[in-house]
Each structure stands twice: as C-alpha cells, then as structure tokens.
N, C-alpha and C positions, 0 to 999 in steps of 0.2 A: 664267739665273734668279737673280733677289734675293732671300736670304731672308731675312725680317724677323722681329724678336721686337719683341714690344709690351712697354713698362716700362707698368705702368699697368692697372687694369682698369673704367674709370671712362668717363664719355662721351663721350671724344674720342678713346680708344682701340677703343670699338667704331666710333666716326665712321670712325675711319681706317682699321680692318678692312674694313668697305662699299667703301671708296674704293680700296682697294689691290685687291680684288676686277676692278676695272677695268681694274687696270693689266695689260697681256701682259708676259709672264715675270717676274711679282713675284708671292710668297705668304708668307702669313704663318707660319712653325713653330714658331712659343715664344711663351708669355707668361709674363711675372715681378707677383709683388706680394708685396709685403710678410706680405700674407697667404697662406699655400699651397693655403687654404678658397677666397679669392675667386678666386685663380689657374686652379685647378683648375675651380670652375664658369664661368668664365672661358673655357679652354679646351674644357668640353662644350657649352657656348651654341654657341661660332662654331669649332668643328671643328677647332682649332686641337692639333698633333700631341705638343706638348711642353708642359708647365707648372712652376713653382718658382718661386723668390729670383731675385731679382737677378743673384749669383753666377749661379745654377743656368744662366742665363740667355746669361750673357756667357761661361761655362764652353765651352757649348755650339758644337761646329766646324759644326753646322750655319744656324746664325745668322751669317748677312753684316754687317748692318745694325741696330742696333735703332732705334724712334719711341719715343721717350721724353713720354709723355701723363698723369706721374705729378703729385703739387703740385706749385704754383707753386717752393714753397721747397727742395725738391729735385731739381730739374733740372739748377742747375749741378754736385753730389755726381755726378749719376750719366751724365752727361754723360762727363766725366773718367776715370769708372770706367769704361766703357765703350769709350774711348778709348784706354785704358792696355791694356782688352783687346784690340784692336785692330781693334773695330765700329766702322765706318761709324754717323755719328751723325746722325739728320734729329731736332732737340729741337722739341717743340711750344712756340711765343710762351709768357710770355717765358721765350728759353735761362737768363735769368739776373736777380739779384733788385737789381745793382748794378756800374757800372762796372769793377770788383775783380774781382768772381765773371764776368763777362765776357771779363775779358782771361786770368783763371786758364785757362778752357777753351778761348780760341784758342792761349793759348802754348801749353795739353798737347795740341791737333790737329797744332800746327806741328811739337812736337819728334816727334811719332808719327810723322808725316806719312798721316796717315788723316784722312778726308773728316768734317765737321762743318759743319750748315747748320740755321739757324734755320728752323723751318716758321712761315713767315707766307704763307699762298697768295695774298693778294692783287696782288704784281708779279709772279704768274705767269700771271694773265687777262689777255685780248686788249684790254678795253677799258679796263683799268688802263695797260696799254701806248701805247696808242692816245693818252690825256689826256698821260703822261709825252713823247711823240713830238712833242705837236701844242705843247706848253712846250718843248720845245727845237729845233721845225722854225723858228719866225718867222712864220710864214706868219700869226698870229695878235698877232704886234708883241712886245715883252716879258710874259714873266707879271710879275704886280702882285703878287696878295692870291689866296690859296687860304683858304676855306674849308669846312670837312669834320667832320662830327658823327658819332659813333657810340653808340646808346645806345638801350637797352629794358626795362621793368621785369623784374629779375630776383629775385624776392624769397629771400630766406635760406634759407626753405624747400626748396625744391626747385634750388638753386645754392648749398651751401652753401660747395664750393670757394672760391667768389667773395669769401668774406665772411669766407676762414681767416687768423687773426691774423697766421702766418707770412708766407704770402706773397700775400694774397689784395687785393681794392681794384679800382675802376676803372683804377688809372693803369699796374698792371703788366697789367689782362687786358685791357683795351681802348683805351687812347693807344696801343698799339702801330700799329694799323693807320694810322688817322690820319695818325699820325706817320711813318711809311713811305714814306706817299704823298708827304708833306711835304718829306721830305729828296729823294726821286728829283724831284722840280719845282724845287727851288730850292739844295737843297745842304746845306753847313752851318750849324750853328746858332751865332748870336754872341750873342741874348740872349733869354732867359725871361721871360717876367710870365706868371703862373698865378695863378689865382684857385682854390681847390678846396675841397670842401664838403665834409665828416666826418659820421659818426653819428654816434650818444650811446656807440659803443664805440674812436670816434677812427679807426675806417675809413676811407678816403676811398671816397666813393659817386657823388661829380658832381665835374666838373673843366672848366673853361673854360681855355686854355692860347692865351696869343699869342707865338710865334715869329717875332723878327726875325735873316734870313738873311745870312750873312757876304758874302754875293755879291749880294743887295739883292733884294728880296722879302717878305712876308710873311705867315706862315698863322694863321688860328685854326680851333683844335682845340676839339672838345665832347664829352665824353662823359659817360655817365651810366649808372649802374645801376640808378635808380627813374623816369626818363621815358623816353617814344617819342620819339626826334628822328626827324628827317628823313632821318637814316640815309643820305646824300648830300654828292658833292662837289661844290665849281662854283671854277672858276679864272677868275677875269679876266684878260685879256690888255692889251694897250695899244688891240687894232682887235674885241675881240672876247671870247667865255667859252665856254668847255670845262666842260659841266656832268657830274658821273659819275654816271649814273644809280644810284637807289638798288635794294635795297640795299648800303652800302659795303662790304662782306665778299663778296659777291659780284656785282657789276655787269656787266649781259652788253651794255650797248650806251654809248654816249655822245650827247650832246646839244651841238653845234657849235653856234654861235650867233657870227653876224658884224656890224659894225655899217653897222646901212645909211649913206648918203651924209647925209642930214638931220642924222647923231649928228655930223659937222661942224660943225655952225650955219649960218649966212647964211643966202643964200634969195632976197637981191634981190627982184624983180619977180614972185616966183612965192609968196614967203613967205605972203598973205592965201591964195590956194589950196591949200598945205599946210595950212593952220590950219582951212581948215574941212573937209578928207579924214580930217584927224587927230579929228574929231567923229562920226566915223562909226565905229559897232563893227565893220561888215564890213571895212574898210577897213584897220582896226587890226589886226583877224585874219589878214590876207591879207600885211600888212608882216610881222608876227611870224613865217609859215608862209615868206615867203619869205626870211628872216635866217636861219631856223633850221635845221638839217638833224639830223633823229636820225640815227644808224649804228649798226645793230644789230653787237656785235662777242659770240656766243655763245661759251660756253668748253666745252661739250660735257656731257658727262651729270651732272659732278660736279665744283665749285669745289675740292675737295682733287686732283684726278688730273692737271692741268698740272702741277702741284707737286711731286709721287711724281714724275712722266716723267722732270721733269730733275732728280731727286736720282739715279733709277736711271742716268741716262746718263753723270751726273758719277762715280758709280761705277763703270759699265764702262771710262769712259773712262781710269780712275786719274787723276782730281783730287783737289784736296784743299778746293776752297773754290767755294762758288758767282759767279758771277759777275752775278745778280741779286739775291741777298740772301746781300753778301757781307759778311765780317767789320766791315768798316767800317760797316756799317748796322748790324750788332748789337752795338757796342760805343756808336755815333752816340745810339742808342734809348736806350739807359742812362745815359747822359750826360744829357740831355735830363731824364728819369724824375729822374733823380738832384736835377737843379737844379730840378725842379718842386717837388719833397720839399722844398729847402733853403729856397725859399721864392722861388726866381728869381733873376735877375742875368744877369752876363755870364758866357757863355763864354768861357774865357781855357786854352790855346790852343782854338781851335774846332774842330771833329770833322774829317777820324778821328783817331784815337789810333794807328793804327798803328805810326806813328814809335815811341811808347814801348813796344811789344812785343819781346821777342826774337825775331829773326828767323834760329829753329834748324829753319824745316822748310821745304819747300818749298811755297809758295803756287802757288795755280795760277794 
C-alpha cells in the first residue's frame, strides 16, 4: 500500500483524489493546507482520515508519498520540505517557477536519495507513446516540424489560480505539455523565438513559441488562456505525419498518415489520368482513407491513473527518478520557460543540465 497526503485543497487535488481511487493499493490519509478550515473540510468531503499544515503533514509516519497540487509558486518550497522529510514526492506541473528553483529540488531528491517526479500525465498515455515511437522508428523518414497547441478560455473568474501574480500565466500552466511532447520527438533545445501576448496586468495569457532543436528539427508551440485551439498535435515526417488526436492533455488514439506514390511527382504517360481522378471528390476521399489510418490507443478510465501506476511502482521498486519524466525534462522545461521570459535566443549549453548538478545521490 501507498499512502498519500495531498499538499493542496483546491481542484487538482480533489482531481487526483478521484484518480488515486483507481489505483489498487494506493489511498489517500492526510491532507495539508495552509488553512486548517479548508484542510479539515477538505478531509470530511472525500473521507480522507488525517488533516493539518504542512508540517502536520509531513510529520505524519503514516504518509508515504505526498501530491503536491498547492500554487504554482509554492511547489518548489515544499517539494524540498517534503523531501528533507523523507516523502516520496509526485509535484503537480510546473515542479518549479525557474531553472534555479528546479535544480534546488533535484539536488535536495539526490542528496536524500527519495523519489521526486514531476506529474505531467501526458508521456504516460499510449498514444503519446505511440507518436514519440513512430519519430524515432523511421518507418516515417525523419521528423521535420511538430506542431502542437494547447488552449481554452479560462476566465479569471472561475481560474483564478491561473491568473496569480506569483506564479500563475499560460507559459508556467500550459507550455508545459506542448513542450514535453517537444523535447521527447526531437530532443534539445538550441534556440527560442517566442512571440507572447500580456494583459493590461502584464500576465502572460497567449504565447506562440518556435523551437529550433540541437539535433535538427523544429516545433511550434501555441497556447493560450482566452481561445479554443485545436487542442492537437500533427508531426511531419520526411514520407509521412503522425497527427495526436485531440484533446492534447488527453489523446487516446493517433492518426498515421503516409504519402502516397503521386507525393513523388512525375507521372509520365499516366499524368493526364491522374489529373482528371484527382477532379473527382469520391476519388479524393478514397486516396485520403487509403493514406490514412487512425489507431485507437485508449488509456483506460482516467488520464491521471498511467501516471499514479508508475510513481507507485517507482516507489516500490526503491527508485529515485523517473525514467519517463525524468529530471532532465524538468530542468529542460525551465530552461525553455526561462528563455521565452528573456525574450528568446540561443541556448547555450543546450538541455539537460544535469552535468551542473551535484551528483550526491543515487539516480536511478
């Protein structure tokens, strides 16, 4: 059994209460908040055995684990704290508000040597996998150009999270995923050009982001917190595209698409009767249906429970780092964030940074 304490009493710690519910031999016995009012109703909502602080929290020998679902701008504080007690850490996106606060909290996993892993659930769905597979089998020629948009209106009102001076914005709550996708297809990032859009209180609210890959490649990134995009990925290939069905936060299938023999050119002596088959809508339908092939890849009742499965197994196992969304991706993501903020450029060295970390614990 895992036992979990939620840091947080807000909607992605009751999101992740639901979700943990799924998991076999994981449950939740502690919540922490700041407040001991919210804490406490907190704990009579979802049956949950323990409630308090933080401390109270991490105090606690019954707590394994905590999910940390509290703000943006206090994740990496209590990450640390958490760590130093000697929880098992799953941090809700993003672990951290800046490269610095990033590497603070793998060196204090390392020196601990206890498990700390960024919860971003998307490279732990089938068909997130599936896209990342089909970029690095060939079978598809080189990946080229990924592009991936994430974005819905979320007005202030009722997200007010989103919109908290500290740590709140499109580019810490939602470039994350994008960007994830981004570095598992092509790798590191060598240079930025962001374009990003502000309120009247200097938030950032929309962000267009093109990253060119140290290993040759490159993606553009969209997100936004006042439109509906398309909420989907599509990767060109050299012979072909990998489209991720939306939505991108949770995609249960993919969309292959290969190029037929015509995307050659020539044609010779047949050229005039391609040109008039290509006149034809049925004709046109029938090439598209036969290029394309969907595969449904389903992730099962709940986009957070792949996610919980392998932080619990990484725990039983005694690890200390994920090996799908592993430190290098969450130091990579910050970096990235960082130089969108500065206003873009080169990366210079380019991700990971592990090299400049102390290397006092055992990685797994």
């Amino acid at each position: 059994m895992v036992r979990f304490g939620l840091i947080g009493t807000g909607r992605m710690a009751a999101r992740m209460r639901a979700s943990l519910a799924l998991v076999p031999d994981a449950r939740v016995v502690a919540v922490a908040s700041r407040s001991p009012a919210r804490a406490a109703a907190f704990a009579r909502t979802h049956r949950i055995p323990a409630h308090g602080t933080l401390d109270d929290c991490l105090r606690n020998p019954e707590v394994d684990a905590v999910y940390i679902a509290s703000g943006n701008a206090s994740h990496a504080d209590e990450a640390v704290a958490a760590i130093r007690a000697g929880k098992a850490v799953l941090c809700e996106k993003p672990a951290a508000l800046s490269p610095a606060e990033a590497a603070r909290v793998i060196e204090a996993a390392r020196h601990a040597q206890v498990l700390f892993m960024e919860a971003v659930c998307t490279p732990f769905l089938p068909a997130f996998a599936r896209t990342v597979a089909l970029a690095r089998g060939g079978t598809l020629g080189r990946p080229l150009l990924l592009q991936a948009d994430f974005g819905y209106p979320a007005p202030p009102d009722a997200y007010p999270g989103l919109y908290d001076a500290a740590g709140g914005g499109v580019l810490a709550d939602r470039l994350v995923y994008p960007l994830v996708l981004a570095l598992a297809v092509f790798g590191p990032v060598a240079r930025v050009v962001p374009s990003v859009v502000a309120d009247a209180a200097g938030l950032d609210v929309e962000a267009s982001v093109v990253l060119d890959h140290a290993g040759g490649g490159r993606s553009v990134l969209c997100v936004s917190l006042r439109a509906l995009t398309g909420n989907a990925a599509s990767l060109a290939c050299e012979r072909g595209r990998v489209t991720l069905t939306a939505p991108l936060t949770s995609p249960d299938g993919v969309v292959v698409t290969r190029l037929g023999p015509s995307a050659s050119g020539g044609g010779g002596r047949l050229a005039p009767l391609k040109e008039r088959l290509r006149r034809s809508p049925l004709v046109r339908r029938l090439a598209a249906a036969m290029n394309a092939r969907t595969e449904p890849h389903p992730y099962g009742p709940d986009p957070y429970r792949p996610e919980l499965l392998h932080f619990c197994a990484l725990l039983r196992a005694g690890r200390r780092e994920s090996d799908v969304v592993d430190f290098a991706t969450t130091l990579a993501v910050q970096q990235v964030i960082a130089s969108v903020r500065a206003g873009g450029g080169a990366i210079c060295p380019p991700q990971p940074l592990t090299a400049s970390l102390p290397q006092t614990g055992a990685a797994a």
